[in-house]
BALOBA-1460 file (C-alpha; in Angstrom, 3 decimals):
// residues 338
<rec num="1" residu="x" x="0.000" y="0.000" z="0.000"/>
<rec num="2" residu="x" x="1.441" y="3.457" z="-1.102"/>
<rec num="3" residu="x" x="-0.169" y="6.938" z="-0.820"/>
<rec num="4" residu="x" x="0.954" y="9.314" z="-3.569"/>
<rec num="5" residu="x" x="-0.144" y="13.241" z="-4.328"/>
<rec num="6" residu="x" x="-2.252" y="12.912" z="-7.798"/>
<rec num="7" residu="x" x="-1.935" y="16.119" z="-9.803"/>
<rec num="8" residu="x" x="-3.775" y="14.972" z="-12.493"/>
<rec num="9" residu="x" x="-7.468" y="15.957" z="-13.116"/>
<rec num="10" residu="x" x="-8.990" y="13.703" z="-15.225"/>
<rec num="11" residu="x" x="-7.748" y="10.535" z="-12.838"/>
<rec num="12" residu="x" x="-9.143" y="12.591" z="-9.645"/>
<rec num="13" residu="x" x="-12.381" y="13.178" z="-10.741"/>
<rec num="14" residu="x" x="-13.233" y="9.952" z="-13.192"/>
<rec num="15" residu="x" x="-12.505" y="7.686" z="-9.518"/>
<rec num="16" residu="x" x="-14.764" y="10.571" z="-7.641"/>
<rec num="17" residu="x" x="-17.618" y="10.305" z="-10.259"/>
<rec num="18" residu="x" x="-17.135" y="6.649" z="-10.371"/>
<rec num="19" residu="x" x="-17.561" y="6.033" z="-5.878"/>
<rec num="20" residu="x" x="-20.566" y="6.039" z="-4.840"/>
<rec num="21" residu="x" x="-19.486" y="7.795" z="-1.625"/>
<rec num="22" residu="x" x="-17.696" y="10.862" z="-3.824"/>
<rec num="23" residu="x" x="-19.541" y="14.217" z="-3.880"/>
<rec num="24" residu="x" x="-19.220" y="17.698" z="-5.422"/>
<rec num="25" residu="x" x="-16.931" y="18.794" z="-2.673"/>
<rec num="26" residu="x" x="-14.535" y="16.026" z="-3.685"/>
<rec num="27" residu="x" x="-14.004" y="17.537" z="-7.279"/>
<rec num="28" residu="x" x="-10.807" y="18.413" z="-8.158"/>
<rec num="29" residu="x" x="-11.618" y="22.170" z="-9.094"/>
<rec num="30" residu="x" x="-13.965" y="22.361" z="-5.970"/>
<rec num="31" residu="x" x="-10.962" y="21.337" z="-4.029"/>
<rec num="32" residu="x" x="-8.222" y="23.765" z="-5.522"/>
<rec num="33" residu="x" x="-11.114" y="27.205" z="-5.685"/>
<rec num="34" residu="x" x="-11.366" y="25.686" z="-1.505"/>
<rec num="35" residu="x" x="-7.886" y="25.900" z="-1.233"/>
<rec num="36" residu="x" x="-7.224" y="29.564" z="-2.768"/>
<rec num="37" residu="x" x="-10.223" y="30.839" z="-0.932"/>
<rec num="38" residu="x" x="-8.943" y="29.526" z="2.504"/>
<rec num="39" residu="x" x="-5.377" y="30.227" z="1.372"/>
<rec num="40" residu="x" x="-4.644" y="26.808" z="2.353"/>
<rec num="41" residu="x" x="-2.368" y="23.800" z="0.844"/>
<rec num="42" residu="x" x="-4.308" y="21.422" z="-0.683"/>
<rec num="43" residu="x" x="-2.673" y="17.642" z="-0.559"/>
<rec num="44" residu="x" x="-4.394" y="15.564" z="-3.305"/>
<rec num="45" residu="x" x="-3.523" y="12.304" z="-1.794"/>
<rec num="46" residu="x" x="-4.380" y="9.116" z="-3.549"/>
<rec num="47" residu="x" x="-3.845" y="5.145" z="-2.084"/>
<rec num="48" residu="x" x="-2.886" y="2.428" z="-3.921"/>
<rec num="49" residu="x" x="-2.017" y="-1.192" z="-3.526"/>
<rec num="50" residu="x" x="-0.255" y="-2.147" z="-6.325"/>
<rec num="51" residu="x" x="-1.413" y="-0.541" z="-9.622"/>
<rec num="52" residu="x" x="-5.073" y="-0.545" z="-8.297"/>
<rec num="53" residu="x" x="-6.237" y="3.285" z="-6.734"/>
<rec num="54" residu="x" x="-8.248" y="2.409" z="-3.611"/>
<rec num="55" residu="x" x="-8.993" y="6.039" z="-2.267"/>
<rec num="56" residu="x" x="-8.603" y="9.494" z="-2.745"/>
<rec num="57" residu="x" x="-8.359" y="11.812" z="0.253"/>
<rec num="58" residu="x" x="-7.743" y="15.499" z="0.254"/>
<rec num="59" residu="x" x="-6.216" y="17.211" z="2.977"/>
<rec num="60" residu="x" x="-5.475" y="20.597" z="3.206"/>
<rec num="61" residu="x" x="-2.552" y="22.518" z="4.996"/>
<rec num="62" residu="x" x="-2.505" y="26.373" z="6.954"/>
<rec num="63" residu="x" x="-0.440" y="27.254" z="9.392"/>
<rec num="64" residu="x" x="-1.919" y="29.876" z="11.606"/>
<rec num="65" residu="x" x="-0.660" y="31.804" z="14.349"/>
<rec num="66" residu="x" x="2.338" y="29.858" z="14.690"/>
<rec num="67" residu="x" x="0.606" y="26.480" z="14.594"/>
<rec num="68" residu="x" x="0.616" y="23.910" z="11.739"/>
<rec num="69" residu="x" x="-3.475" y="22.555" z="11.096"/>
<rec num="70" residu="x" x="-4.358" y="19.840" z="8.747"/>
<rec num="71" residu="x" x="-7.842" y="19.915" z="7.454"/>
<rec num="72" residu="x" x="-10.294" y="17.839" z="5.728"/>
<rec num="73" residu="x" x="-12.363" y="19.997" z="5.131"/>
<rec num="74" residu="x" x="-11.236" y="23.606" z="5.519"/>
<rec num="75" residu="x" x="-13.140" y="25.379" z="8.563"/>
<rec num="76" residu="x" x="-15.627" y="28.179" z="7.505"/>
<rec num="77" residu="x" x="-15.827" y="26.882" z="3.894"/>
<rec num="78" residu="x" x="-19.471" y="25.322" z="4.064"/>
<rec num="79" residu="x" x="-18.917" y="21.851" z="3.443"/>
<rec num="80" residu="x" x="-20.282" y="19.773" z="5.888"/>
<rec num="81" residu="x" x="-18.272" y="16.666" z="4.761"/>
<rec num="82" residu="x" x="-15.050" y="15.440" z="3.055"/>
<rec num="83" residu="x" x="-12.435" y="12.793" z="4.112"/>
<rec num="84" residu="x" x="-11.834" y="10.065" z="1.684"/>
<rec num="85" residu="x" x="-13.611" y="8.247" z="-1.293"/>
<rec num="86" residu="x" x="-13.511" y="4.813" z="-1.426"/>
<rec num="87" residu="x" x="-13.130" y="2.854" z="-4.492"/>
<rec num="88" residu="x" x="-16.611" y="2.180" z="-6.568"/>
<rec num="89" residu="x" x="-16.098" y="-1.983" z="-5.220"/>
<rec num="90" residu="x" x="-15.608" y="-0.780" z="-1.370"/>
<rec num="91" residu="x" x="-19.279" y="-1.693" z="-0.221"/>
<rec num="92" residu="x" x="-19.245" y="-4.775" z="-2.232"/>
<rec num="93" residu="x" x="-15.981" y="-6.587" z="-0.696"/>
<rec num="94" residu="x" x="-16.479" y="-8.544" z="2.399"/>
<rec num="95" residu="x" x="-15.903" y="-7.233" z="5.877"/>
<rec num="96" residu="x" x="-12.695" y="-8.960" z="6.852"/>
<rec num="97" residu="x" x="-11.255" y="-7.445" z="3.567"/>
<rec num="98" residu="x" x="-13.100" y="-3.622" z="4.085"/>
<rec num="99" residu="x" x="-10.860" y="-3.606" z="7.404"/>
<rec num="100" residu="x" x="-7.970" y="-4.713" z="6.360"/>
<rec num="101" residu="x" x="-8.213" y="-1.734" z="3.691"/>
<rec num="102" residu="x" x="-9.412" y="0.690" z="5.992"/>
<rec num="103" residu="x" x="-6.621" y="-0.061" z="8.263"/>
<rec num="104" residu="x" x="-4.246" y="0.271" z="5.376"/>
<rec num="105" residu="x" x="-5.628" y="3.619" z="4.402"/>
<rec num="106" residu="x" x="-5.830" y="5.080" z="8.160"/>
<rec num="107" residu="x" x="-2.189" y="4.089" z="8.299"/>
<rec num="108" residu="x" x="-0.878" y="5.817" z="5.195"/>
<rec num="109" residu="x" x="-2.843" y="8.868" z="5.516"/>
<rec num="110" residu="x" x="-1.869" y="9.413" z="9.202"/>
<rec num="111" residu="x" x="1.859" y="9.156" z="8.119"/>
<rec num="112" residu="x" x="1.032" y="11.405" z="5.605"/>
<rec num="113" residu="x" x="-0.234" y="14.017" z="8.489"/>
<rec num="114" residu="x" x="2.519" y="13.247" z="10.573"/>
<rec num="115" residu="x" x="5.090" y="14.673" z="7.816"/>
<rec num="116" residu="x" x="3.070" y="17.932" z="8.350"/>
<rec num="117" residu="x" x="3.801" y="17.788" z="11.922"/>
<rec num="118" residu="x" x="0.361" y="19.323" z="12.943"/>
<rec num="119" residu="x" x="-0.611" y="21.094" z="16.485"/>
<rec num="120" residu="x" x="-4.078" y="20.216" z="14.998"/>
<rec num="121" residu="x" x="-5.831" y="17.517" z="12.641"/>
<rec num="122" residu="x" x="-10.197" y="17.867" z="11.697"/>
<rec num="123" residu="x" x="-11.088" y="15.415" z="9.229"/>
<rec num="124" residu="x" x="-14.986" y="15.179" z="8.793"/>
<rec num="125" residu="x" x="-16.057" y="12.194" z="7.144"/>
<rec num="126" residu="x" x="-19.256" y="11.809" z="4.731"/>
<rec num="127" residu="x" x="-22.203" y="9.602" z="6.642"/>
<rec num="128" residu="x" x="-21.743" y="6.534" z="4.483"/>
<rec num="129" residu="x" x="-18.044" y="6.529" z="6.198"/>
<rec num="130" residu="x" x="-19.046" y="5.125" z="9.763"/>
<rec num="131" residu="x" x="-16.001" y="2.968" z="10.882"/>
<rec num="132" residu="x" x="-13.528" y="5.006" z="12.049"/>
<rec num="133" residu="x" x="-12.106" y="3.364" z="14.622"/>
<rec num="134" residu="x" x="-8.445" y="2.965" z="13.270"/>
<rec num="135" residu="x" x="-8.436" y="6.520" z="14.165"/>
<rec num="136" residu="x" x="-9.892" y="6.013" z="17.304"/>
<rec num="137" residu="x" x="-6.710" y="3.547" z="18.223"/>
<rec num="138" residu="x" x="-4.405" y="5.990" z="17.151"/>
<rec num="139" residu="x" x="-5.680" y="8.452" z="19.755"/>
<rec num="140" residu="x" x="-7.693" y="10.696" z="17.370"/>
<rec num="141" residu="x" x="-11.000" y="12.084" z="19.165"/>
<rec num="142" residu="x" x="-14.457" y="11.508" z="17.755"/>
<rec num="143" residu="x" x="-17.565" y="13.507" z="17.215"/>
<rec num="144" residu="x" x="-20.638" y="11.971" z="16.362"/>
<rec num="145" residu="x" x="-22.734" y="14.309" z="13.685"/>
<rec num="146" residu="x" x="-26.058" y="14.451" z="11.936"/>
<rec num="147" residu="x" x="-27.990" y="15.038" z="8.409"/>
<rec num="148" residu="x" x="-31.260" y="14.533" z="7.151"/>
<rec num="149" residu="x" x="-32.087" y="12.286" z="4.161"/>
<rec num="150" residu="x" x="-35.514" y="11.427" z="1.901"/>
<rec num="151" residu="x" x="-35.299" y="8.765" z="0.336"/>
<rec num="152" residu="x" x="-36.391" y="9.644" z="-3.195"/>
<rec num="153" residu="x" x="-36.930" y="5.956" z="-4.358"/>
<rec num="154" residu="x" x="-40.363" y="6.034" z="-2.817"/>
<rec num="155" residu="x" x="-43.607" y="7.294" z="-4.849"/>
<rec num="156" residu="x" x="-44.630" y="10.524" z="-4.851"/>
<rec num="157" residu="x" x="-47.771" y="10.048" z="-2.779"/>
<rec num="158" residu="x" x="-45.840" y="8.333" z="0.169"/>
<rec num="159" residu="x" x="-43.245" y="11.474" z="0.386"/>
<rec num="160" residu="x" x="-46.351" y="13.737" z="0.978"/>
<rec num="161" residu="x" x="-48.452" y="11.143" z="3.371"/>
<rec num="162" residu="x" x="-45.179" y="11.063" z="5.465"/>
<rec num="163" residu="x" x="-44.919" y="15.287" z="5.893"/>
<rec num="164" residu="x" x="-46.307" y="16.262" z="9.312"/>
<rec num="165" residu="x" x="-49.755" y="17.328" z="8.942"/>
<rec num="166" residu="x" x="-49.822" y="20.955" z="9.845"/>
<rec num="167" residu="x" x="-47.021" y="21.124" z="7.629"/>
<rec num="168" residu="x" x="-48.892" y="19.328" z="4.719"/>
<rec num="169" residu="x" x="-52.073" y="22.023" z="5.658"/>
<rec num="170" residu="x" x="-49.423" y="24.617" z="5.149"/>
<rec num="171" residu="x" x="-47.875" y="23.291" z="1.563"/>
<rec num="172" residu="x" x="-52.073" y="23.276" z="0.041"/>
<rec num="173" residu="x" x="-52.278" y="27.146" z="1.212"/>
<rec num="174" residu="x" x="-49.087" y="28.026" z="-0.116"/>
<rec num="175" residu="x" x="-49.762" y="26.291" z="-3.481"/>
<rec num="176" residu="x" x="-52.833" y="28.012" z="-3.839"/>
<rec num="177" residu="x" x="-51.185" y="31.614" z="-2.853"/>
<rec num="178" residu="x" x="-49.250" y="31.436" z="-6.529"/>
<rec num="179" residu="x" x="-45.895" y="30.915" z="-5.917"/>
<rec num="180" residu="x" x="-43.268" y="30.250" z="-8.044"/>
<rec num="181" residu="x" x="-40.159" y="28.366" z="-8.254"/>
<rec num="182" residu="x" x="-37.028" y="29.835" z="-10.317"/>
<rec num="183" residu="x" x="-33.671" y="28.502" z="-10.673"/>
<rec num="184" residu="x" x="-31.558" y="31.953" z="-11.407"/>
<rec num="185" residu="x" x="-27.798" y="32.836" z="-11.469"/>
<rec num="186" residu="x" x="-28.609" y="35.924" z="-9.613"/>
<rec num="187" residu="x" x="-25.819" y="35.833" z="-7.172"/>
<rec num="188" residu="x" x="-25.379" y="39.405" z="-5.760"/>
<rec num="189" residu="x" x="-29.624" y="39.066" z="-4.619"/>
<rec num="190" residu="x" x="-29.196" y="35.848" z="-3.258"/>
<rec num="191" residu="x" x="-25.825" y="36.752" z="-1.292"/>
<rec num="192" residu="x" x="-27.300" y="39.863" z="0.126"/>
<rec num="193" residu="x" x="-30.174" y="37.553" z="1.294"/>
<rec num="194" residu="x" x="-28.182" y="35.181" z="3.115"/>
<rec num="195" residu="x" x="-25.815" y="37.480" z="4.029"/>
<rec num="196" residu="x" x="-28.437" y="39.940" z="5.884"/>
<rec num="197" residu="x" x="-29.606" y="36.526" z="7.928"/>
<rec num="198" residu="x" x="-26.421" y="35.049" z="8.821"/>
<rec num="199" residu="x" x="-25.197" y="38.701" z="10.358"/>
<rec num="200" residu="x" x="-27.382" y="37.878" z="13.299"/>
<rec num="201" residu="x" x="-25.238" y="37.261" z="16.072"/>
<rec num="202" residu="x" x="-27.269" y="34.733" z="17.879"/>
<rec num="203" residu="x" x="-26.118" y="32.352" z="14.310"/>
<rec num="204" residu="x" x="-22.233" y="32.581" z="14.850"/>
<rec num="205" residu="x" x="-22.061" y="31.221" z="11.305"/>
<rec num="206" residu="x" x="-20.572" y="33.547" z="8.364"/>
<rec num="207" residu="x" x="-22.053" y="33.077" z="5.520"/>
<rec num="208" residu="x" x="-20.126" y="31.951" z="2.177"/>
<rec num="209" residu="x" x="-18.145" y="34.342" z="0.647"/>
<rec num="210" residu="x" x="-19.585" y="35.932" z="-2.515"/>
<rec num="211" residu="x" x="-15.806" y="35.747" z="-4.307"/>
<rec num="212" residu="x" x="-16.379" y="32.045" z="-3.352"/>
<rec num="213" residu="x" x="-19.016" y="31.156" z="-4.724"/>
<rec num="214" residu="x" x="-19.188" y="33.412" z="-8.182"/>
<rec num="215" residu="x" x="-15.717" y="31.097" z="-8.582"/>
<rec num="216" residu="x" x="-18.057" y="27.861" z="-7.745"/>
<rec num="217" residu="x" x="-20.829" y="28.574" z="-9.790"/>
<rec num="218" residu="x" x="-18.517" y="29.324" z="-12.620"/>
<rec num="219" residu="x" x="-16.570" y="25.957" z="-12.297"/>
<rec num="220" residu="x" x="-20.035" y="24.053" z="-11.885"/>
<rec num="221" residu="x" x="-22.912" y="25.767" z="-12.980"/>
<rec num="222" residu="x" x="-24.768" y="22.688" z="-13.948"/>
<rec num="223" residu="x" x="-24.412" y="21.358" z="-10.826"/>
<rec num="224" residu="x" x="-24.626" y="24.377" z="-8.087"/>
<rec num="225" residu="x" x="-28.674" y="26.110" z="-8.299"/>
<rec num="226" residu="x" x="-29.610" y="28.863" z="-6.952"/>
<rec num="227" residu="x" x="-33.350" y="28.755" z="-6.262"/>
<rec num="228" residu="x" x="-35.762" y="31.653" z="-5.752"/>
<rec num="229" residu="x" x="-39.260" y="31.604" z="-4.739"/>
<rec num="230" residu="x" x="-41.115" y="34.264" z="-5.858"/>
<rec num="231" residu="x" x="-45.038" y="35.385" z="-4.478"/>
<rec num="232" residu="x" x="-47.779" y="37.170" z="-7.181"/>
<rec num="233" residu="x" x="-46.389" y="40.313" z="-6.485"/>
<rec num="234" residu="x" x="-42.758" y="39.069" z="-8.003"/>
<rec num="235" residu="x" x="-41.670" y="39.516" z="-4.630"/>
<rec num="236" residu="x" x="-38.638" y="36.691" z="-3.522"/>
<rec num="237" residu="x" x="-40.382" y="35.119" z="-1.105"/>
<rec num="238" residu="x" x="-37.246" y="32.404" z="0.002"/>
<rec num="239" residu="x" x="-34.110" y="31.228" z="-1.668"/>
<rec num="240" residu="x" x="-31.829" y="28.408" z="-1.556"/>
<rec num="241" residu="x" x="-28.745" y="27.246" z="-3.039"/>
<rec num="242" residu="x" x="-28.198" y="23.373" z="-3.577"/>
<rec num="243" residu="x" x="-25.877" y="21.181" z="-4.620"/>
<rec num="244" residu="x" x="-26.693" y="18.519" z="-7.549"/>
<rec num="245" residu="x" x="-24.432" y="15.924" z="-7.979"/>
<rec num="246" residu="x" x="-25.252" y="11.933" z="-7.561"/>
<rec num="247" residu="x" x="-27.991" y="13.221" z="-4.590"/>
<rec num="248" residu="x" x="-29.765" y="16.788" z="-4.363"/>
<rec num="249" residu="x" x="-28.141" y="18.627" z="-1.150"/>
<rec num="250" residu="x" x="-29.907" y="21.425" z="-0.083"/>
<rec num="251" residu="x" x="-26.247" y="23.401" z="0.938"/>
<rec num="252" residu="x" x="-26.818" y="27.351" z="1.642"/>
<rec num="253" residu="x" x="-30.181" y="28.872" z="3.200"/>
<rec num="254" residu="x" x="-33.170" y="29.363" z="3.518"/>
<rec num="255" residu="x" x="-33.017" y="32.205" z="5.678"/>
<rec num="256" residu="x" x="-36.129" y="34.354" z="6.752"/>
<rec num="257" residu="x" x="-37.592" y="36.203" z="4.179"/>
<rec num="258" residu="x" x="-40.843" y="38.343" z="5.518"/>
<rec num="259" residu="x" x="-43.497" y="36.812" z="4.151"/>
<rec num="260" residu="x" x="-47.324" y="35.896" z="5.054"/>
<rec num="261" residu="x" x="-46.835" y="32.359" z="3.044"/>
<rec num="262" residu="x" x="-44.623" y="29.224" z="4.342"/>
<rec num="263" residu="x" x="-42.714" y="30.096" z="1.418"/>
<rec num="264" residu="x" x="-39.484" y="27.803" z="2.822"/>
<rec num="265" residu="x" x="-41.662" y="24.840" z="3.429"/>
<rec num="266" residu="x" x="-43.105" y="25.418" z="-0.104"/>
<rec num="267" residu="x" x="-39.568" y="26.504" z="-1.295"/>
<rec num="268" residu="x" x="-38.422" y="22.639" z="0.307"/>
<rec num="269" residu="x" x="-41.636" y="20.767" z="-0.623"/>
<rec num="270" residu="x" x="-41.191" y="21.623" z="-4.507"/>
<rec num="271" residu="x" x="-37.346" y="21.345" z="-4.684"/>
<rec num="272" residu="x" x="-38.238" y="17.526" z="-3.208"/>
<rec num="273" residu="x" x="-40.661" y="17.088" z="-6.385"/>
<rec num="274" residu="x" x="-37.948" y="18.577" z="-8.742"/>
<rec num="275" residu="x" x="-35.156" y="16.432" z="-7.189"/>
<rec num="276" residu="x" x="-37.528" y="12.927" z="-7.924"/>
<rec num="277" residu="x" x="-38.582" y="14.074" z="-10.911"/>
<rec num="278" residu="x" x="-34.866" y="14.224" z="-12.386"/>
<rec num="279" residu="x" x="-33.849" y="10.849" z="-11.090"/>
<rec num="280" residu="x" x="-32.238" y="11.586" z="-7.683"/>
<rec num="281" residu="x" x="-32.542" y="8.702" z="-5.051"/>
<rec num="282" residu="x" x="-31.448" y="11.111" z="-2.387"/>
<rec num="283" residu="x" x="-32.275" y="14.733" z="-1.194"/>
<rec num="284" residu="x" x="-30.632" y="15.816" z="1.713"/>
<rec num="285" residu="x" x="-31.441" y="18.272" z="3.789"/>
<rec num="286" residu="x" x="-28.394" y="19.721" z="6.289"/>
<rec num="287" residu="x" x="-28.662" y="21.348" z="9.474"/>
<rec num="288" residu="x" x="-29.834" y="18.196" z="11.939"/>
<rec num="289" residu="x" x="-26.901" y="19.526" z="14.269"/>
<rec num="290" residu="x" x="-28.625" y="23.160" z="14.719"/>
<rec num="291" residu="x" x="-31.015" y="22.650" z="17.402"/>
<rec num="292" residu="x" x="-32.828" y="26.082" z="16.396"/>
<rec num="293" residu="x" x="-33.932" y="24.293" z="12.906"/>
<rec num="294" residu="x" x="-34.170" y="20.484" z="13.881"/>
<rec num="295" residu="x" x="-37.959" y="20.977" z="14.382"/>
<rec num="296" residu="x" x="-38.831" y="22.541" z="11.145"/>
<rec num="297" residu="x" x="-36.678" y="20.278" z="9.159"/>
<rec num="298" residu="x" x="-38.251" y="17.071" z="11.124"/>
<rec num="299" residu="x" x="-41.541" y="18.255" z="9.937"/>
<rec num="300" residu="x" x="-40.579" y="16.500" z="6.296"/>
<rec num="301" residu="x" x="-40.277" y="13.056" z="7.987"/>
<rec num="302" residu="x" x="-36.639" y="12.352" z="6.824"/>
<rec num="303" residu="x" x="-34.356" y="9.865" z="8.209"/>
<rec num="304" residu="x" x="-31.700" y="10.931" z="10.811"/>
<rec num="305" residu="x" x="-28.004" y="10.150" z="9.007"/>
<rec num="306" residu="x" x="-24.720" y="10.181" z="11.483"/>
<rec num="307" residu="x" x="-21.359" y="11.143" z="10.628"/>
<rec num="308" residu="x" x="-17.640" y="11.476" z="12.010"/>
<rec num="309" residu="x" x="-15.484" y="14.414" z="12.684"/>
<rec num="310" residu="x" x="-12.135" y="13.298" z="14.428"/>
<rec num="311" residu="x" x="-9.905" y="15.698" z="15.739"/>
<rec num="312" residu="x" x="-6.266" y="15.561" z="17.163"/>
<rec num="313" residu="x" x="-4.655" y="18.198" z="18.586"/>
<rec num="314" residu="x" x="-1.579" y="19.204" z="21.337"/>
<rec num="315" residu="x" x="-2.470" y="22.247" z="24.210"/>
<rec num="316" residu="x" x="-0.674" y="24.513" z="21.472"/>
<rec num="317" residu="x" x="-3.387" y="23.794" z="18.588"/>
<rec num="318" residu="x" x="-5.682" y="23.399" z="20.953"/>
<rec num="319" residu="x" x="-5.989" y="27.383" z="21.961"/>
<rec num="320" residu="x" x="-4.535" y="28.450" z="18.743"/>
<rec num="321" residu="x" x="-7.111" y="26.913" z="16.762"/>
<rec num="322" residu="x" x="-10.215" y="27.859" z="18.675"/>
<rec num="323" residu="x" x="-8.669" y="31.479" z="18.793"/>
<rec num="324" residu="x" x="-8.410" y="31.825" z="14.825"/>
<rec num="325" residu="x" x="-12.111" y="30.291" z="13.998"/>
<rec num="326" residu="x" x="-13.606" y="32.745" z="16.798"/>
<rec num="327" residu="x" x="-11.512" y="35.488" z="15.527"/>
<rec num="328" residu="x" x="-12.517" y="34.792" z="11.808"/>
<rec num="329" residu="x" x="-15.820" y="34.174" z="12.310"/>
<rec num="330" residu="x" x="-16.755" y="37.458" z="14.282"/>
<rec num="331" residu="x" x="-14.537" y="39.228" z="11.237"/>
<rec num="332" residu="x" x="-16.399" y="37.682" z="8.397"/>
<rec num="333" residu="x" x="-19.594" y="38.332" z="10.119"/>
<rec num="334" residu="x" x="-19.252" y="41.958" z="11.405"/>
<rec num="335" residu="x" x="-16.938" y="43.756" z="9.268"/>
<rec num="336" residu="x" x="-18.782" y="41.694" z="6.003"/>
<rec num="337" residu="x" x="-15.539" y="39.831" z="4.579"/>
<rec num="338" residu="x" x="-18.124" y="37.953" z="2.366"/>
């Protein structure tokens, strides 16, 4: 077993389109527009044994503040997972053989980290990656996280018989109000929407930058929407950006738009329709670990997904680290670096 830095493409992203577990954030131009916008290091490191690539895990480097972090991914960058993509024949291999890989892979990538000689180390893991336990042995903390998921496979008429009924009472209102759904490329509207919500200092989340995403939506714009709701009036009503690639990810918003409609259960309800009616077996629907928006998003009967962030860090990183985000956040949300 060897791990080696890729720097091509084309071999990248054909093994990320080809995994079942690989998602936009894995793309090889997602990666490096991460990496400038964070001014970070990205490490394209790929697995082998023998001639066969078995996983490709991007890490990215910073030091800050006198400390050396390693990152998977980035803080403050929006993407709720990373870590690394399996091979397309991981799930199918039998369990004596998915350890002995995993094992393999924890212990290349960790010597990989080690080179870096990090005060800290977050890798967050997408929720079909649950066995992280080599980590675990090698002293790494855990954190257990959460998504939503529909399950898309399902008919039409079960998805709505499964919504919570004041919310379904809402949804027949709403459609009968006349609103609209619009997928736009009207970033600067859709920024300053977001943007105006997540200034609220009871959120301590910045928003994306707008640099950020312009780059993003230039790089992928048939896979990053930006979704607008509008009422009779032409009046935006809610927006959303999502992410479509292999499962429709709801990935920036909704934030509150004043409104006398449930225009962001509506905004939801039809992006759900639009996601089954283009083939997509999942939707998924972030934000299970805000405890302020658990009970709205429940309301759509999804299933509860877990997933891993480990962390390791020394009393240096530690301070240092929790220092910079605070520091960066309150900057990005109060002097507008977005």
């Amino acid at each position: 077993m060897t791990v080696n830095r890729i720097d091509d493409r084309d071999t990248w992203d054909t093994f990320v389109d080809e995994s079942p577990s690989g998602l936009l954030f894995h793309k090889w131009d997602y990666l490096n527009l991460t990496a400038k916008h964070t001014e970070s290091t990205l490490i394209p490191c790929a697995i082998s044994k023998g001639d066969e690539l078995i996983c490709v895990f991007p890490l990215f480097c910073k030091r800050m503040h006198g400390i050396n972090a390693v990152f998977s991914p980035p803080p403050l960058t929006t993407i709720p997972h990373l870590g690394c993509v399996m091979s397309r024949n991981f799930e199918g291999l039998k369990q004596s053989k998915k350890e002995s890989l995993l094992g393999m892979v924890a212990e290349e990538i960790q010597d990989e980290i080690r080179s870096f000689s990090p005060n800290f180390l977050s890798i967050t893991f997408v929720p079909e990656f649950n066995d992280v336990r080599h980590y675990l042995w090698n002293r790494c903390d855990a954190r257990v996280r959460y998504t939503y998921t529909i399950n898309l496979e399902r008919s039409l008429e079960e998805l709505w018989n499964n919504l919570h009924t004041k919310l379904r009472n809402k949804l027949k209102k709403a459609a009968g109000a006349g609103l609209r759904l619009e997928k736009t490329t009207d970033v600067a509207t859709f920024h300053r929407l977001i943007s105006e919500r997540f200034r609220d200092p009871s959120l301590d989340i910045p928003p994306i930058r707008r640099d950020y995403l312009e780059d993003l939506m230039r790089a992928y714009p048939e896979r990053i929407g930006i979704y607008f709701l509008y009422d009779a009036e032409d009046e935006v009503t809610a927006v959303v950006a999502a992410q479509e690639y292999k499962r429709f990810l709801l990935w920036i918003g909704t934030p509150k738009v004043q409104t006398a409609h449930a225009a962001n259960e509506y905004l939801q309800w039809l992006l759900i329709q639009r996601a089954k009616s283009e083939g997509y077996r999942v939707f998924e629907n972030m934000g299970a670990n805000n405890p302020d928006l658990v009970f709205f998003k429940s309301k759509f009967n999804p299933d509860l997904k877990m997933y891993f962030e480990i962390e390791e860090k020394d009393t240096l990183g530690s301070v240092s680290v929790w220092a910079y985000l605070t520091f960066v956040k309150r900057l990005m949300i109060t002097a507008g670096r977005v």
